[in-house]
matplotlib code that plots the C-alpha trace (Angstrom):
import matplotlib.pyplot as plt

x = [34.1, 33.5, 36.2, 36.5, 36.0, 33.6, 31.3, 31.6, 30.7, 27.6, 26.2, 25.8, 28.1, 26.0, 26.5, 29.7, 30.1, 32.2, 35.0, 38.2, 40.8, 42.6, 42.2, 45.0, 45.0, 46.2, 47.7, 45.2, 43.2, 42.8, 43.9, 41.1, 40.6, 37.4, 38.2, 36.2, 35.5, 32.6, 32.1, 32.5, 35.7, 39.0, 41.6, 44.5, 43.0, 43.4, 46.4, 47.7, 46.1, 47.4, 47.7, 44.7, 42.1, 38.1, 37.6, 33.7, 34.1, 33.7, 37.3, 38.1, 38.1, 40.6, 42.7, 44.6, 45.6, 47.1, 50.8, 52.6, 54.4, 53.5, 51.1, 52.5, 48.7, 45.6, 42.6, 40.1, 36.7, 34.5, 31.8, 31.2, 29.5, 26.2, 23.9, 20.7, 22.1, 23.1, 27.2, 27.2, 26.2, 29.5, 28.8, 31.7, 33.2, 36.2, 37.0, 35.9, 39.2, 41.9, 41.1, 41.6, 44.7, 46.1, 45.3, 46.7, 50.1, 51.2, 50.5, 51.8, 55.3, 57.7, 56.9, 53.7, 50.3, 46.7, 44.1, 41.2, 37.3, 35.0, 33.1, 35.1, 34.9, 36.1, 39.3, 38.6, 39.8, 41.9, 45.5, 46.6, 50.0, 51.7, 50.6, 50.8, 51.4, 49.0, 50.3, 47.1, 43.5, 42.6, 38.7, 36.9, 34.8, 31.4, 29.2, 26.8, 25.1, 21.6, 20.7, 20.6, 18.7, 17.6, 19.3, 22.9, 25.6, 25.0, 28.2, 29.3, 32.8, 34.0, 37.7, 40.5, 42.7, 46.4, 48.7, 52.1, 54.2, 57.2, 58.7, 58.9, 56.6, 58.0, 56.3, 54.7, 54.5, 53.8, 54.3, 51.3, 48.8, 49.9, 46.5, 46.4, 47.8, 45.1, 47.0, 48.7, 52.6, 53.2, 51.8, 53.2, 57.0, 56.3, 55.6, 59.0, 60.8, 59.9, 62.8, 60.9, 59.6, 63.2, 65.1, 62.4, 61.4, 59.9, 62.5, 63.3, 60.0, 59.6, 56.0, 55.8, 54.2, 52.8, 50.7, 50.6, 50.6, 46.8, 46.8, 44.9, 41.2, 39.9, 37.1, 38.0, 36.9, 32.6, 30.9, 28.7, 25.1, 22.3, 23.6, 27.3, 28.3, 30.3, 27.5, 26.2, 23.8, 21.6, 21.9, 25.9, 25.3, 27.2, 27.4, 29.3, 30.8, 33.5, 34.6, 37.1, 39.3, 39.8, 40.8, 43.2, 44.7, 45.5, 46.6, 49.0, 50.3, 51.2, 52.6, 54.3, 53.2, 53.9, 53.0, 50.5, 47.5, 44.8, 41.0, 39.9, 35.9, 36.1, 32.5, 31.6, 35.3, 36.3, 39.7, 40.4, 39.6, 41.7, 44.5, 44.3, 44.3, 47.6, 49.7, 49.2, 48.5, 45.7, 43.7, 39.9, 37.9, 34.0, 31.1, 28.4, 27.7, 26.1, 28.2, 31.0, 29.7, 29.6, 32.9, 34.1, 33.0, 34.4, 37.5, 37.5, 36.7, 39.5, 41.4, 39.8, 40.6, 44.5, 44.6, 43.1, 45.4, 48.6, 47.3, 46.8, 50.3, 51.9, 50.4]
y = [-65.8, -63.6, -62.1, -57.9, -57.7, -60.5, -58.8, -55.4, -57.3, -58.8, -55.6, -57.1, -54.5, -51.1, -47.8, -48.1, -45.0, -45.7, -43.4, -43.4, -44.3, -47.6, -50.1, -51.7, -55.6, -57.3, -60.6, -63.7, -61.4, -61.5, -58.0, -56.2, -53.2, -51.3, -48.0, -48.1, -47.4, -48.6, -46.1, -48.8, -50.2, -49.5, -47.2, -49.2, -51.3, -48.8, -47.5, -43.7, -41.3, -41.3, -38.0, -37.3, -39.1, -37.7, -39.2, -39.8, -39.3, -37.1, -35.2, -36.1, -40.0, -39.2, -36.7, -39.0, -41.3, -37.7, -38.4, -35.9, -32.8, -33.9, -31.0, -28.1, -26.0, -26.4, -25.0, -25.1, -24.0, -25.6, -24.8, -21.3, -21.7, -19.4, -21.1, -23.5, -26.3, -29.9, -29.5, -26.0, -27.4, -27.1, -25.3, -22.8, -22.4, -20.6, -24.2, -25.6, -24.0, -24.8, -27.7, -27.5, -25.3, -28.3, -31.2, -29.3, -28.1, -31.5, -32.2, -29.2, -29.5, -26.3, -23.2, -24.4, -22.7, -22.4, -20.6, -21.0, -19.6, -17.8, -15.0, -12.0, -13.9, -17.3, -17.4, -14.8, -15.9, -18.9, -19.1, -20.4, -19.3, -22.8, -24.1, -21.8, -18.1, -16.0, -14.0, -12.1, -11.7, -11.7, -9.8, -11.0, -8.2, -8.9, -4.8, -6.8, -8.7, -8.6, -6.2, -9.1, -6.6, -3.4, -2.9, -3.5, -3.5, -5.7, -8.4, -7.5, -9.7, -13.1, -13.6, -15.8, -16.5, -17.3, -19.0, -20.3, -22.8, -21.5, -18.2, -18.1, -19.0, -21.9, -20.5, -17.4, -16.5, -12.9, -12.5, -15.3, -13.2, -9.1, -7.6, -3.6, -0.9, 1.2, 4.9, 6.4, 5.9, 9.9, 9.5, 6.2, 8.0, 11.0, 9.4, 7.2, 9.8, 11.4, 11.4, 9.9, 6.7, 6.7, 6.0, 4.1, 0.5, 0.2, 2.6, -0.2, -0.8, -0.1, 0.3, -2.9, -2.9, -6.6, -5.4, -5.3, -7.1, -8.1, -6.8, -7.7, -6.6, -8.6, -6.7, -8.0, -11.6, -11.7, -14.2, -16.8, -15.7, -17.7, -16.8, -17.9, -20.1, -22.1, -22.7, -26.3, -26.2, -23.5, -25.5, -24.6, -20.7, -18.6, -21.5, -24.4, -23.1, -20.3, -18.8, -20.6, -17.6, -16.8, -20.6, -20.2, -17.2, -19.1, -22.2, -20.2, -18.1, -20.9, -23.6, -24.8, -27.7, -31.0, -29.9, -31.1, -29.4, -30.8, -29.7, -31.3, -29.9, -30.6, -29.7, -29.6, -29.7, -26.3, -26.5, -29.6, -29.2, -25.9, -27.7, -30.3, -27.5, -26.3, -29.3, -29.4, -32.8, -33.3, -35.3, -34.1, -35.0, -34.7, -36.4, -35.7, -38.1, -35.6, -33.0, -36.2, -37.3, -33.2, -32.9, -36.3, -34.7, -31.4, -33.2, -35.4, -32.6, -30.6, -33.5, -33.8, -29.8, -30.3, -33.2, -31.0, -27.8, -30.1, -31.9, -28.4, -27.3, -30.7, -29.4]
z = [56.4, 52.9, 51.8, 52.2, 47.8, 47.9, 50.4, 48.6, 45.1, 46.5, 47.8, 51.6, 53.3, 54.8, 54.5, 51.7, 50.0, 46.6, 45.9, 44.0, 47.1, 45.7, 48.3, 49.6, 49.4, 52.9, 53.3, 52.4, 50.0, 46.5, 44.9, 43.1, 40.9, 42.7, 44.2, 47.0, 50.7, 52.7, 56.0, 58.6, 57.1, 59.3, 57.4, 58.4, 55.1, 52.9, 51.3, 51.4, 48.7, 45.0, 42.9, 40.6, 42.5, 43.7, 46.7, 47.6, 51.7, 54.4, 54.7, 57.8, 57.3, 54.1, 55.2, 57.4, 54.5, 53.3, 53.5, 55.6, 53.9, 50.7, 49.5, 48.0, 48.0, 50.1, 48.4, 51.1, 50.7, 53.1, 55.5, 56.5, 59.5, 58.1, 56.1, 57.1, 54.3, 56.2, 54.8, 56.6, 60.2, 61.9, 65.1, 66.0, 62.6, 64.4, 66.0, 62.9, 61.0, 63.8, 63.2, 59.9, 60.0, 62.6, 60.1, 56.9, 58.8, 58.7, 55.1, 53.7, 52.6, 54.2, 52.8, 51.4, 51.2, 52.5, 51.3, 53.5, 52.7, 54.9, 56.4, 57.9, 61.1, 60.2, 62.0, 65.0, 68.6, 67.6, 67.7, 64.7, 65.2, 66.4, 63.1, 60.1, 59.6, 58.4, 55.4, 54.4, 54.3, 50.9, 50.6, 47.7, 47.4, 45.7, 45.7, 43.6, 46.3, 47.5, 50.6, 53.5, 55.7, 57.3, 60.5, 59.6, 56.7, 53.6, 53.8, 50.6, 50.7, 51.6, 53.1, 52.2, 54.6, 53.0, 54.6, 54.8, 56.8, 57.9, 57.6, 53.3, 50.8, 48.5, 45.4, 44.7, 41.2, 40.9, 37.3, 36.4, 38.3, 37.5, 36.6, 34.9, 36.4, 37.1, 37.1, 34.4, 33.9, 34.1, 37.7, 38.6, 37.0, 39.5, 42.3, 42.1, 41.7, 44.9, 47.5, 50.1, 48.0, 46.1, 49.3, 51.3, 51.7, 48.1, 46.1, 44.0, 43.2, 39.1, 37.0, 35.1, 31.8, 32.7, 35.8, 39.0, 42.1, 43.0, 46.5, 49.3, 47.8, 44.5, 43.2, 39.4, 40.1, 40.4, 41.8, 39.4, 38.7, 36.9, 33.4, 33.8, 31.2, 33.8, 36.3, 36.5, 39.3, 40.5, 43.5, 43.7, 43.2, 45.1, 48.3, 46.3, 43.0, 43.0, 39.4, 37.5, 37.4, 41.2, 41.8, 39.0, 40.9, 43.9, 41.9, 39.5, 42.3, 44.7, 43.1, 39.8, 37.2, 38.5, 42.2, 44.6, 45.2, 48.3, 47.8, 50.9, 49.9, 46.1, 45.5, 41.8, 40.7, 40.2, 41.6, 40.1, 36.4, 36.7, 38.2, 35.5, 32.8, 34.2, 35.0, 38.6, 40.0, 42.7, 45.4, 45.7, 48.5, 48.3, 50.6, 48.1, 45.3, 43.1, 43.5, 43.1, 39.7, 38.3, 39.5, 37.6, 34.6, 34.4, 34.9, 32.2, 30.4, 31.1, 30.6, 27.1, 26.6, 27.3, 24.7, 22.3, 22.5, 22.6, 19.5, 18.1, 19.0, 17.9, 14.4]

ax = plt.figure().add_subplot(projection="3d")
ax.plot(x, y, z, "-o")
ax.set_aspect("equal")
plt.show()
């Protein structure tokens, strides 16, 4: 019988997708250097995922070589349940992200974080509760967007569900993520000295010359349009490719360089080459070849950007 790297050199095996998982070489096997993984092939052949790697797959088949608790940050931005395009065909979205939420629990170590796309109603009716806690729903609000119709109210946000496991974040890094105060510190002074506010909850609570805390509504952060220098497809507008910035938000505020981060639909790479511009570590997953092959790129580009400012520092 050919050999498992034999039959992938020749071309004769069906259906293999070609990704960057390392395959594992099993006993009477000659090791070899091709990162691949053809559909049909059992998992139990390959080995668990390694740090910077794109995997070419559908999530579900990866995820499992995911080792448990060993992700600090999930970004997940996936299907939303809404659209007629072939990735988006999930049925009940709501099931959909349980299942999610079930899968990532187990990866993510203690106290680490989700942050999970989708429409306002993306995690209505489930109970997520035996799996992670639910910290905040994060609107991305977006006033810009077209009218969708005539008999109801324009959708003018998507939600981002953050979550946690356990009890207390890990990491949460307020002071990379303080945007402007928007009153004036005469006001801000007044109100704090107020009896009520200086022997409540948040009497302790001091203006800060570096910013503020987000909150819960990110109006600050808009959404791609056909003249962003960033956007690589017209195809990826405003269904695939989220800005730069707002995954650098949730990638600054929830973990620390060195950490793990899990982008489980990797898309065109956004998450990644951010994560590689700040030191974080990371395992993409992304069916799409195309999409696969963009991604690849702005990596390495990133990658090429970091070289170049440490060069310039080292000077």
């Amino acid at each position: 019988m050919q050999s498992l790297a034999a039959s992938v050199r020749s071309g004769i095996m069906e259906n293999a997708v070609f990704h960057h998982v390392p395959l594992k070489p099993f006993k009477g096997q000659e090791p070899f250097l091709s990162m691949i993984r053809p559909n049909r092939l059992p998992l139990k052949f390959l080995s668990s995922l390694q740090p910077n790697r794109l995997c070419v797959a559908d999530a579900f088949d990866i995820l499992p070589l995911c080792k448990d608790e060993s992700c600090d940050l999930v970004i997940c931005d996936g299907p939303y349940g809404v659209t007629t395009n072939d990735w988006d065909q999930v049925g009940d979205i709501q099931e959909f992200n349980l299942n999610l939420i079930r899968i990532f629990s187990q990866k993510l170590k203690p106290g680490g974080a989700l942050y999970l796309f989708g429409k306002p109603n993306c995690i209505d009716f489930i109970d997520y509760r035996p799996y992670l806690n639910l910290r905040s729903k994060i609107i991305w609000y977006q006033p810009s967007r077209l009218a969708q119709g005539r008999l109801n109210y324009t959708n003018n946000y998507d939600i981002i569900c953050y979550f946690i496991k356990g009890n207390k974040p890990k990491t949460y890094n307020l002071n990379d993520i303080r945007v402007a105060q928007l009153v004036e510190l005469e006001h801000r002074l007044r109100c704090e000295r107020v009896p009520s506010v200086k022997k409540g909850r948040f009497g302790k609570t001091k203006f800060d010359d570096r910013g503020k805390n987000p909150g819960d509504v990110w109006g600050d952060i808009k959404q791609l349009t056909y003249k962003s220098k960033e956007l690589v497809s017209r195809e990826a507008l405003n269904t695939i490719q989220k800005p730069e910035r707002l995954m650098e938000r949730l990638i600054k505020a929830s973990s620390n360089e060195g950490d793990l981060v899990l982008d489980p639909f990797a898309g065109v790479g956004t998450a990644l080459a951010v994560c590689k511009r700040l030191g974080r570590r990371f395992i993409g997953i992304e069916r799409n070849p195309v999409y696969a092959e963009i991604a690849e790129k702005r990596i390495k580009l990133a990658e090429k950007e970091v070289k170049q400012d440490l060069f310039q520092y080292a000077e």
